[in-house]
TIDRENSE-215008 format. One line per field, with one value per residue (C-alpha): residue number from 1; residue in three letters; x, y, z. Coordinates in steps of 0.5 Angstrom, whole numbers, plus 500, padded with zeros to 3 digits. Layout:
BEGIN
i: (NUM; ...) $
aa: (ALA; ...) $
c1: (X; ...) $
c2: (Y; ...) $
c3: (Z; ...) $
END
This chain:
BEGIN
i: (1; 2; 3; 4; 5; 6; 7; 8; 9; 10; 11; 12; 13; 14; 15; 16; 17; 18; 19; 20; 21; 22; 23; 24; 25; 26; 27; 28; 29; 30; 31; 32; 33; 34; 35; 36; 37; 38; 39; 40; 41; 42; 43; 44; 45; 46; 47; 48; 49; 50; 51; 52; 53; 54; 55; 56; 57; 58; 59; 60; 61; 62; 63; 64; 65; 66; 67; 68; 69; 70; 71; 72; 73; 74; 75; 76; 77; 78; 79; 80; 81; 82; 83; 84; 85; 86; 87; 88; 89; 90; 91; 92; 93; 94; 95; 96; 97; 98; 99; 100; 101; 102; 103; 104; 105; 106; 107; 108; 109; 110; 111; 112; 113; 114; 115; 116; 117; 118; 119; 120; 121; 122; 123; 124; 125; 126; 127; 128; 129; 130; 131; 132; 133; 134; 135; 136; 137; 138; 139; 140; 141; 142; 143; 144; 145; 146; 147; 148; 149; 150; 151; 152; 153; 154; 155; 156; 157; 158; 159; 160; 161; 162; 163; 164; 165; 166; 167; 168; 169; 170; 171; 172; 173; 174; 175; 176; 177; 178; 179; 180; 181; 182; 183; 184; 185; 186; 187; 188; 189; 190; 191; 192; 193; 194; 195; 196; 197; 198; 199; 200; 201; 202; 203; 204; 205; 206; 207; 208; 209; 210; 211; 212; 213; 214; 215; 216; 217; 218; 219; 220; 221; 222; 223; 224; 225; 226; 227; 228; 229; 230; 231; 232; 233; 234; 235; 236; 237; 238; 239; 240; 241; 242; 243; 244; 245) $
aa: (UNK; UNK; UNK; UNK; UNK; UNK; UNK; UNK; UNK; UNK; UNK; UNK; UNK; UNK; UNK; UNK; UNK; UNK; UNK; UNK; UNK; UNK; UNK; UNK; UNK; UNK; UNK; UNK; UNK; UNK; UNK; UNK; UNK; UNK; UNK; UNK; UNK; UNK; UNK; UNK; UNK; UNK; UNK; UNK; UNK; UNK; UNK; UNK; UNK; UNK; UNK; UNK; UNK; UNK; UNK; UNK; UNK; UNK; UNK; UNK; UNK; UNK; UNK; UNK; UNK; UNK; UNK; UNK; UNK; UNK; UNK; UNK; UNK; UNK; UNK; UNK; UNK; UNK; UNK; UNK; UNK; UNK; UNK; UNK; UNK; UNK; UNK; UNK; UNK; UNK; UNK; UNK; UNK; UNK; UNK; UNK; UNK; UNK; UNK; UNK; UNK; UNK; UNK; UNK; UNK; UNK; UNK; UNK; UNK; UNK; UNK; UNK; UNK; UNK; UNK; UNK; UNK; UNK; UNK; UNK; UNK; UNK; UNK; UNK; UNK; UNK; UNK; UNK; UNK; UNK; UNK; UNK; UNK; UNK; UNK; UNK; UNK; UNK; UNK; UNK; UNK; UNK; UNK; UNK; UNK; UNK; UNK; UNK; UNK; UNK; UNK; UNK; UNK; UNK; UNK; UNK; UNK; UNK; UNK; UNK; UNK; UNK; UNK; UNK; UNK; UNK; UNK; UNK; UNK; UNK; UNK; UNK; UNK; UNK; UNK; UNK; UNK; UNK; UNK; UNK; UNK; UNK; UNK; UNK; UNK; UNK; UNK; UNK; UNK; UNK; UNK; UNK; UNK; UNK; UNK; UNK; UNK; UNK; UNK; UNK; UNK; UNK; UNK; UNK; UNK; UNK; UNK; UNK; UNK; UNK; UNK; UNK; UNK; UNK; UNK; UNK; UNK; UNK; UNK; UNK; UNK; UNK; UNK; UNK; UNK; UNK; UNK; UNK; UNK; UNK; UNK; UNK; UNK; UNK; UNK; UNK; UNK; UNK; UNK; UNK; UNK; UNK; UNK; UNK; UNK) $
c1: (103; 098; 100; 100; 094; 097; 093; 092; 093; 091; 094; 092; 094; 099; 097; 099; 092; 089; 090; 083; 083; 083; 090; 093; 090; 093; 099; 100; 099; 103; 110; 113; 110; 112; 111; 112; 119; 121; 128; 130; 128; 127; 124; 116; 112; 107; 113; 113; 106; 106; 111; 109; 104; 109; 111; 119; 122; 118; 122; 119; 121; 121; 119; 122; 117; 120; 118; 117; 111; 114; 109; 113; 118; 112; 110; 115; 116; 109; 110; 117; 115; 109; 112; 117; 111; 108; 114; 113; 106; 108; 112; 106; 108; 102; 104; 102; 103; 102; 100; 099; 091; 086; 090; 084; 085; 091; 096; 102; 097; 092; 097; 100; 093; 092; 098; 098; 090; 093; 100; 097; 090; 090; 092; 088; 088; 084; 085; 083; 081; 084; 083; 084; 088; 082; 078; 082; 083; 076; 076; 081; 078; 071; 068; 064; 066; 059; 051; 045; 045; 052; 057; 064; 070; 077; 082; 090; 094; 099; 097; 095; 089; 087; 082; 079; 077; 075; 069; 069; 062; 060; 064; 060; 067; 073; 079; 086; 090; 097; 098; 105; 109; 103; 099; 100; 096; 091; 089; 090; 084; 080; 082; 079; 073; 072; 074; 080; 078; 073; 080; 085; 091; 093; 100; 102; 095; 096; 103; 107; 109; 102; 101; 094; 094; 088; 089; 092; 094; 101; 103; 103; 109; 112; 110; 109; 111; 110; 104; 099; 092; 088; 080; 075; 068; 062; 059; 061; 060; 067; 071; 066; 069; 076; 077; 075; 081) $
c2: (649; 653; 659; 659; 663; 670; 671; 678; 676; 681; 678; 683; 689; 686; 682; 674; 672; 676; 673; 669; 662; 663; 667; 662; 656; 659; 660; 653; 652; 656; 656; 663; 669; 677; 682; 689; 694; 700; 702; 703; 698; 691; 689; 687; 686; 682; 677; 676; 674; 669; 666; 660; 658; 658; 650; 649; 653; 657; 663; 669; 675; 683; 688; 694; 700; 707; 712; 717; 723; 722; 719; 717; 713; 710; 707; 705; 700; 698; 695; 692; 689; 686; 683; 680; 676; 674; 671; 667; 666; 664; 658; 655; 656; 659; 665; 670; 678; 679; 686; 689; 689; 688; 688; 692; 698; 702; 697; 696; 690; 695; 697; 691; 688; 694; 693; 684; 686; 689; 686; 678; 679; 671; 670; 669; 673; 671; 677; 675; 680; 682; 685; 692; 696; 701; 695; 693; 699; 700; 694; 695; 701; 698; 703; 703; 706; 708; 707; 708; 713; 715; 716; 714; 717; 713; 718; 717; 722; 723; 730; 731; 734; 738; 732; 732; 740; 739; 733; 735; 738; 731; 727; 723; 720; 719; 715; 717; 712; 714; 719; 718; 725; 730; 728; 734; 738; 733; 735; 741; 740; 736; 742; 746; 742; 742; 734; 734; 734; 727; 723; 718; 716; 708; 707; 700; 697; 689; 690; 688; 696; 699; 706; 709; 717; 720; 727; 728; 736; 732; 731; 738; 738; 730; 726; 719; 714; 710; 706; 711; 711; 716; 716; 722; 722; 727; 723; 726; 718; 717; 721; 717; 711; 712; 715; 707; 704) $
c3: (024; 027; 031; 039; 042; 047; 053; 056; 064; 069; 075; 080; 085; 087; 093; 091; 094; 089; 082; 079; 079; 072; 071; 075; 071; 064; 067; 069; 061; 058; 053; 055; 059; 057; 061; 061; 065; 064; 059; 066; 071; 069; 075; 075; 081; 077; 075; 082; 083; 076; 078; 083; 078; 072; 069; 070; 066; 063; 060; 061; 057; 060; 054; 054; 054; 054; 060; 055; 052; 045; 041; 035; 041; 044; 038; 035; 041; 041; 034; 035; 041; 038; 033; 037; 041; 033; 032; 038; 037; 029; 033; 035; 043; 047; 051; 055; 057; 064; 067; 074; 076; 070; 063; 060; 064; 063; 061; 056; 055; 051; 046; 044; 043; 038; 034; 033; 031; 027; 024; 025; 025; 025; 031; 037; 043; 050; 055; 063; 066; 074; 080; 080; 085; 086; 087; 092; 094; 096; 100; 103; 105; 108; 102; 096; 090; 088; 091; 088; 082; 083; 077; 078; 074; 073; 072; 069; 075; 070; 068; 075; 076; 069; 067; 074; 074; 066; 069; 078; 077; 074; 079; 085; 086; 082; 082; 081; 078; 077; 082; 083; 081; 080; 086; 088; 083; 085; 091; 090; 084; 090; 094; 089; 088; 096; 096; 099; 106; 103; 099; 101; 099; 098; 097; 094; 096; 099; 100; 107; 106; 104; 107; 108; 107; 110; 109; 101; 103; 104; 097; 096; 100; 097; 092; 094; 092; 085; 086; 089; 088; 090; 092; 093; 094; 095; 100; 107; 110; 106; 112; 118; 114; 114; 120; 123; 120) $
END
C-alpha cells in the first residue's frame, strides 16, 4: 500500500472569506484533518474555518503542542506528534494539518514537516500557502507594507522588543506578530526607535470583535489580547493613513 500524501494548509487570518480557493479544494479531498491546540486549550479557530469545507465525517484530530520555553518538551512533542500523523499516512489515507495564516511562517506546521522529513522521507508533503494575519492586516489598514526600495522586517513578539532594538536602524517597517504579553516592551522598543507615534495595533484582524489600536503606548499599561499584531513604519504617511480609518 501506498501511503497518503499530507497537506500543510494555510487556512487564513481568520476571516472564513479569506481561505485560498485551493485550500478548500484539498480539503474537500482529504481523509482526516489535524490541527494544532494548546495542552491547555482545545479550541482551534482554524478548525472553525475548515469546517464548512471538510466531507461528512471526516475525523479531525487536535495535537497537543506544549505552551512551553523547554526545548527538550517542545521537541519530544514534535517527534511524537509526527509519528502519529505517519502512522496515518502509512495507512494510505491523505490528511491534512491546518494552521492559522500561512503554514510556512511561525507554524506548528514548521516543525512537523522538519521532523516527517526526517523520520518518513518517503512520504510526500504538498504545503498551500495562506493569507497571512499581517497581510490582512495591512489591507484592513488601507496601508502598504513596503514601497519602493523599502525593507520589511517580520519579528515573533515573543521576546518582546529585544529583537527589534538588535535591527531598528535597518527597519523601514516592521511587523510584530505575536505580540500578545510583551506588547509592552514593543512599544517601548518603538518608542525608543521614535516609531511609536507611527504604529498600530491589530487585535483579531477580520473578526466580528477586531479592534484597531492607534496608539500602541496602551500595552504598557495591559497587554492586549492573544491575536495582536503590531505594524510600524518609518514612513510619516502611515499616521495620515490611519487616522482615516
Amino acid at each position: 500500500m501506498n501511503p497518503g500524501t499530507l497537506y500543510g494548509i494555510g487556512v487564513g487570518p481568520g476571516d472564513p472569506n479569506l481561505i485560498t480557493l485551493k485550500a478548500a479544494r484539498i480539503l474537500g479531498e482529504v481523509d482526516v484533518v489535524f490541527a494544532a491546540s494548546s495542552t491547555k486549550n482545545s479550541h482551534s479557530q482554524a478548525v472553525e474555518i475548515a469546517k464548512p469545507h471538510l466531507k461528512e465525517s471526516v475525523p479531525v484530530e487536535m495535537i497537543p503542542f506544549p505552551m512551553t520555553k523547554n526545548m527538550e518538551t517542545m521537541e519530544k512533542a514534535w517527534e511524537k506528534n509526527a509519528l502519529d500523523i505517519i502512522a496515518v499516512l502509512e495507512e494510505g489515507r491523505n490528511a491534512a494539518f491546518i494552521t492559522l495564516g500561512d503554514c510556512m511562517t511561525y507554524s506548528t506546521f514548521g516543525y512537523v514537516l522538519k521532523n516527517i522529513q526526517r523520520l518518513a522521507p518517503h512520504i510526500a508533503v504538498v504545503s498551500v500557502p495562506g493569507i497571512t494575519s499581517y497581510q490582512a492586516a495591512a489591507s484592513r489598514l488601507n496601508t502598504p507594507l513596503v514601497e519602493g526600495e523599502e525593507s520589511l522586517t517580520l519579528l515573533s513578539g515573543v521576546n518582546g522588543g529585544g529583537r527589534f532594538r538588535e535591527v531598528a536602524d535597518h527597519a523601514d517597517n516592521v511587523v510584530f506578530l505575536k505580540a500578545y504579553k510583551n506588547a509592552g516592551d514593543i512599544a517601548q522598543s518603538l518608542g525608543e526607535a521614535g516609531m511609536d507615534g507611527n504604529s498600530v495595533g491589530v487585535v483579531k484582524c477580520g473578526l466580528e470583535d477586531e479592534q484597531i489600536i492607534t496608539d500602541i503606548n496602551v500595552f504598557r499599561e495591559k497587554a492586549p489580547n492573544y491575536w495582536t499584531l503590531i505594524i510600524s513604519k518609518k514612513s510619516k504617511n502611515f499616521v495620515a493613513q490611519k487616522k482615516e480609518q
